[in-house]
KOLMARVEX-575953 format. One line per field, with one value per residue (C-alpha): residue number from 1; chain; x, y, z. Coordinates in nm, 3 decimals. Layout:
// KOLMARVEX-575953
num	NUM; ...
cadena	A; ...
px	X; ...
py	Y; ...
pz	Z; ...
END
This chain:
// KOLMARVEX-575953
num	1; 2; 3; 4; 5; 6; 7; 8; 9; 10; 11; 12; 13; 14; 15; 16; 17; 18; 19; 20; 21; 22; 23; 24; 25; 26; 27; 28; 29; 30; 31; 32; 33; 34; 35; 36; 37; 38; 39; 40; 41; 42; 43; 44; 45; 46; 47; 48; 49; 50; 51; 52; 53; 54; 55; 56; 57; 58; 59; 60; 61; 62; 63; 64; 65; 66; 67; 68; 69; 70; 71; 72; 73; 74; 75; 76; 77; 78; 79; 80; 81; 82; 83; 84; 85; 86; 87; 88; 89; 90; 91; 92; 93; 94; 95; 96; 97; 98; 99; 100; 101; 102; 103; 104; 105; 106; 107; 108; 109; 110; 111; 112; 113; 114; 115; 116; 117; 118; 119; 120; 121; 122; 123; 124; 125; 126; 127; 128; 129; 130; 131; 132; 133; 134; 135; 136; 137; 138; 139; 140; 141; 142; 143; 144; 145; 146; 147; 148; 149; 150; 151; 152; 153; 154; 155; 156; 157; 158; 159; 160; 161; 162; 163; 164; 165; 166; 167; 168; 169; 170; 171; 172; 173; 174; 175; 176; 177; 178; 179; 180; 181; 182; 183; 184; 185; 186; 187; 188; 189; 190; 191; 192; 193; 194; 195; 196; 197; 198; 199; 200; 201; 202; 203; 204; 205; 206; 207; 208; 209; 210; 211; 212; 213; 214; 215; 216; 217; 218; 219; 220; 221; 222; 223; 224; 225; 226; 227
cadena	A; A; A; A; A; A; A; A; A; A; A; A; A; A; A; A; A; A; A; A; A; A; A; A; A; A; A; A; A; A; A; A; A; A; A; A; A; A; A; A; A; A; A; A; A; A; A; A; A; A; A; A; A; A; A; A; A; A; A; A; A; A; A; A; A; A; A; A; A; A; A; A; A; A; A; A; A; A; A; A; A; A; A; A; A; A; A; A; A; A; A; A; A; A; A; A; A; A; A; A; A; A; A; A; A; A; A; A; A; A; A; A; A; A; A; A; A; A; A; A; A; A; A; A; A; A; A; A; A; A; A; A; A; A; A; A; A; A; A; A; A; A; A; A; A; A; A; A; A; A; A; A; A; A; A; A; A; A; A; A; A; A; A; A; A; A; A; A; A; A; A; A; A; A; A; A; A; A; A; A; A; A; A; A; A; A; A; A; A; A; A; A; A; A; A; A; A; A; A; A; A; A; A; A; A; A; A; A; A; A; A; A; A; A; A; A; A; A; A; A; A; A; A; A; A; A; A
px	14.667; 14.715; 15.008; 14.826; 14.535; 14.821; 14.985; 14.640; 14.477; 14.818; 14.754; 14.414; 14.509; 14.837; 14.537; 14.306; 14.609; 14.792; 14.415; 14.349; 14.661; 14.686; 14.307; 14.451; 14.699; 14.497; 14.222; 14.503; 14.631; 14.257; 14.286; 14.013; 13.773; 13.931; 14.238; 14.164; 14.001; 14.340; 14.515; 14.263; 14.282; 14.657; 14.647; 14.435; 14.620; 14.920; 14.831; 14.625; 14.978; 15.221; 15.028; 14.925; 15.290; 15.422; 15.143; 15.274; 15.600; 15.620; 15.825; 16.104; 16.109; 16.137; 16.398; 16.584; 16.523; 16.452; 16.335; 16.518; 16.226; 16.139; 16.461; 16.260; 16.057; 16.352; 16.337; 15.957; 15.981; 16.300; 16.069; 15.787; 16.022; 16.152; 15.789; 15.742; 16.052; 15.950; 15.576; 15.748; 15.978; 15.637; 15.306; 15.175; 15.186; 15.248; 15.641; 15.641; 15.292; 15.421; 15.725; 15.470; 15.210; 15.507; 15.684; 15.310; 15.236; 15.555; 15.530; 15.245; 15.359; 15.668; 15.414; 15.239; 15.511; 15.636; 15.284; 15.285; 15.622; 15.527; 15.411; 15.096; 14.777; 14.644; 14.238; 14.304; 14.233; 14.437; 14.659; 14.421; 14.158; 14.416; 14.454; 14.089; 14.030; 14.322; 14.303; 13.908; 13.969; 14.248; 14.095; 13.739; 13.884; 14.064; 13.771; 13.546; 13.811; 13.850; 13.472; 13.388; 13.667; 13.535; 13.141; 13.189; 13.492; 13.738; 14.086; 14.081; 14.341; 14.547; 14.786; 15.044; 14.853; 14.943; 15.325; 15.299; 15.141; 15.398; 15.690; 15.463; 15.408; 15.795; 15.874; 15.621; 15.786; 16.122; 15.964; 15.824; 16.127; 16.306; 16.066; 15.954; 16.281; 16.145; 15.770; 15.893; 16.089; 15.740; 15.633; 15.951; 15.860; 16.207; 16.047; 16.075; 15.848; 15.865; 15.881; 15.850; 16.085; 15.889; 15.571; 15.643; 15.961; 15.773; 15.530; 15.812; 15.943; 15.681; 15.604; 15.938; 15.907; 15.598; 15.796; 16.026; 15.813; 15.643; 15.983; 16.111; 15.759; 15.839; 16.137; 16.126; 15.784; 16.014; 16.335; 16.333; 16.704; 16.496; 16.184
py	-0.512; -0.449; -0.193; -0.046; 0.053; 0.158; 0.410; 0.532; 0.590; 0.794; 1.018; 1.046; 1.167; 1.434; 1.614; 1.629; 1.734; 2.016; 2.110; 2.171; 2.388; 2.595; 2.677; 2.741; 2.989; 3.189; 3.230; 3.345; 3.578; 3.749; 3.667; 3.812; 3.599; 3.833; 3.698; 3.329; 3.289; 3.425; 3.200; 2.887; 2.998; 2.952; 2.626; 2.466; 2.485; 2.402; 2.084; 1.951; 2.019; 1.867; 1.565; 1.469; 1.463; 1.276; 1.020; 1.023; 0.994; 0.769; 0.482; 0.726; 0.913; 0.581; 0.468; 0.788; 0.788; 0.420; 0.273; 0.599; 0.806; 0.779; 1.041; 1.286; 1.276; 1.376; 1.690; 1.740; 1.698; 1.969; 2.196; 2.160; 2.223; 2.498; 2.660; 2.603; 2.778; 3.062; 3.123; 3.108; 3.423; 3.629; 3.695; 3.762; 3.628; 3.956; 3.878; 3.510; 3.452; 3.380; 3.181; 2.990; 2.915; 2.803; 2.614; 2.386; 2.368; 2.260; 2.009; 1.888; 1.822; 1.634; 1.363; 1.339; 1.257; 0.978; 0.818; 0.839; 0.666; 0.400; 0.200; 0.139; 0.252; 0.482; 0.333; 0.206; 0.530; 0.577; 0.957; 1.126; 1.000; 1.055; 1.392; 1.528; 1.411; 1.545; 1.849; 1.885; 1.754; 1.990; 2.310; 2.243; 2.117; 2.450; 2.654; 2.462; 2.494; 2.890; 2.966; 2.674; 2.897; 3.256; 3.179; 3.017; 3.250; 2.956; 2.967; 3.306; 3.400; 3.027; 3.112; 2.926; 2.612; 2.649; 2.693; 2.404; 2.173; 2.239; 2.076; 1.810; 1.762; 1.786; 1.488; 1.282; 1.299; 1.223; 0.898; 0.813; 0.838; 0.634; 0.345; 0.348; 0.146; -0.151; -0.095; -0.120; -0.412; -0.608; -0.573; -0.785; -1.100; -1.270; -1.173; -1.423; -1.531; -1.345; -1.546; -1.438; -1.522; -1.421; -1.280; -1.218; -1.030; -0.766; -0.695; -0.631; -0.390; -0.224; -0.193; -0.091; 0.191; 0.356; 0.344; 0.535; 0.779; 0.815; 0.871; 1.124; 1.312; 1.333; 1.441; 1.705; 1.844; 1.882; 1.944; 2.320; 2.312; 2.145; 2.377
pz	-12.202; -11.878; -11.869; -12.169; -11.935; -11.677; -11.953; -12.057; -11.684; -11.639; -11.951; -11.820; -11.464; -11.626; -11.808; -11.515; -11.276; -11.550; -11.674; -11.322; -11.229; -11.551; -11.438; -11.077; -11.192; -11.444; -11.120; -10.891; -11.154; -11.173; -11.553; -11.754; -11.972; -12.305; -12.214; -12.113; -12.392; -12.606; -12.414; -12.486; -12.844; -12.858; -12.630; -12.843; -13.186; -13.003; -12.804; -13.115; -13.325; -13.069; -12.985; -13.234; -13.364; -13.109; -13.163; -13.562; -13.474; -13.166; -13.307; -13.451; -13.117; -12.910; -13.138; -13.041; -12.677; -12.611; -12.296; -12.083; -12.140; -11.789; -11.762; -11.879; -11.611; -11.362; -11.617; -11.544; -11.169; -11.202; -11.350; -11.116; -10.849; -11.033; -11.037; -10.675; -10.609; -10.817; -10.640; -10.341; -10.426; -10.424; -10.315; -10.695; -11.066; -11.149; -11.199; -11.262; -11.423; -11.804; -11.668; -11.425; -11.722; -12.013; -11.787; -11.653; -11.991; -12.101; -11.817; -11.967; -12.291; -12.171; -11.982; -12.236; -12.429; -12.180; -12.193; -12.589; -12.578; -12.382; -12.715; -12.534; -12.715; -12.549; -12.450; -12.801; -12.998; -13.314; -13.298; -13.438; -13.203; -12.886; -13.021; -12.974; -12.690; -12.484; -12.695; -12.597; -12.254; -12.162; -12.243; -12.129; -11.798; -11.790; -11.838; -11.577; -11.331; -11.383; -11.397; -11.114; -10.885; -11.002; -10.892; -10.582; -10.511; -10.338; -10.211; -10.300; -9.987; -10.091; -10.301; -10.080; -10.178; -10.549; -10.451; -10.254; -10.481; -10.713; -10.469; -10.419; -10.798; -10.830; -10.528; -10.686; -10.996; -10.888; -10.752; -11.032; -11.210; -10.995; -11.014; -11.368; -11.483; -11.259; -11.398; -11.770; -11.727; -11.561; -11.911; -12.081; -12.186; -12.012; -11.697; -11.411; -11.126; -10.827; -10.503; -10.184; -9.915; -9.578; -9.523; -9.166; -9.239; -9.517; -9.231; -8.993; -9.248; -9.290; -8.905; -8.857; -9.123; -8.955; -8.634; -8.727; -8.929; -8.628; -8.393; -8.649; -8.677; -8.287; -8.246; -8.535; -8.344; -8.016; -8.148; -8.198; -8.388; -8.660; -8.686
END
């Protein structure tokens, strides 16, 4: 039950964050409300279609990638970096605003498709019901982002900010990915007790760690070889 809630609160926050973005970029690109709402059109009839397939389809696309689905999230945080990389080669979308949009999407779809996978019900809604919701959810977060942004006229002059969120996006990612392996195998039933050899010594570690965070915040700040 527990890593159920874990997988859904996850699906939860990948809308928000993508929804959020996708609304990000379409504001930075001055999109007009003609074309958002093409674009919202489209997005619709495509998320409803490919979640709702994955949902159908889950236990003959776990079958075929198995417990390494957490690989494709080194794919997702590739991309994300990829993106970041791109907004930083310009000042506009005007060059990289379709390649920016299908790859977030894309992004999207592929988290989506690690938290379908995960076996979990997802808040214990049936495919259909999974469907709606992140179909509804996604699009009208998308619009109240891009109107929110247009009336009160913010980060207008940030479009560093986007670029940057991006890389961070793309590093959280590859953490993610690096951990997940140890999160899925909490939930095998073979798993063992964990014990605990010192207190003292984890709080050392850790001390020790923000030490030398510290030191190397430091010495990059003085060192002007590094800047």
């Amino acid at each position: 039950m527990a890593f159920s809630l874990v997988w859904s609160l996850g699906y939860l926050i990948s809308i928000i964050v993508f929804s959020t973005v996708i609304g990000l970029i379409f504001y930075f690109n001055e999109t007009s409300k003609k074309d958002l709402a093409k674009y919202l059109f489209v997005s619709v009839i495509c998320t409803f279609a490919m979640i709702y397939v994955m949902g159908l389809f889950k236990d003959q696309l776990y079958s075929a990638i198995g417990i390494y689905n957490y690989a494709l999230l080194f794919l997702i945080a590739f991309i994300l970096i990829l993106i970041g990389y791109l907004l930083s080669k310009e000042k506009t979308f005007k060059g990289s605003f379709k390649k920016v949009l299908s790859l977030s999407y894309l992004s999207f779809l592929l988290v989506a498709l690690v938290c379908v996978l995960s076996r979990s019900d997802l808040f214990g809604l049936n495919s259909l019901q999974v469907t709606l919701v992140t179909t509804i959810l996604f699009n009208l977060l998308i619009v109240a982002v891009f109107f929110t942004l247009k009336k009160f006229n913010l980060i207008a002059e940030s479009f560093k900010m986007l670029r940057d969120l991006y890389f961070i996006f793309g590093i959280y990612f590859l953490i993610v990915s690096l951990f997940l392996p140890n999160i899925i195998s909490l939930n095998m039933e073979d798993m063992k007790p964990i014990n605990i050899v010192s207190i003292e010594s984890m709080i050392f570690t850790f001390v020790f760690i923000v030490v030398v965070t510290v030191l190397g915040l430091w010495y990059y700040r003085k060192n002007t070889l590094l800047k």
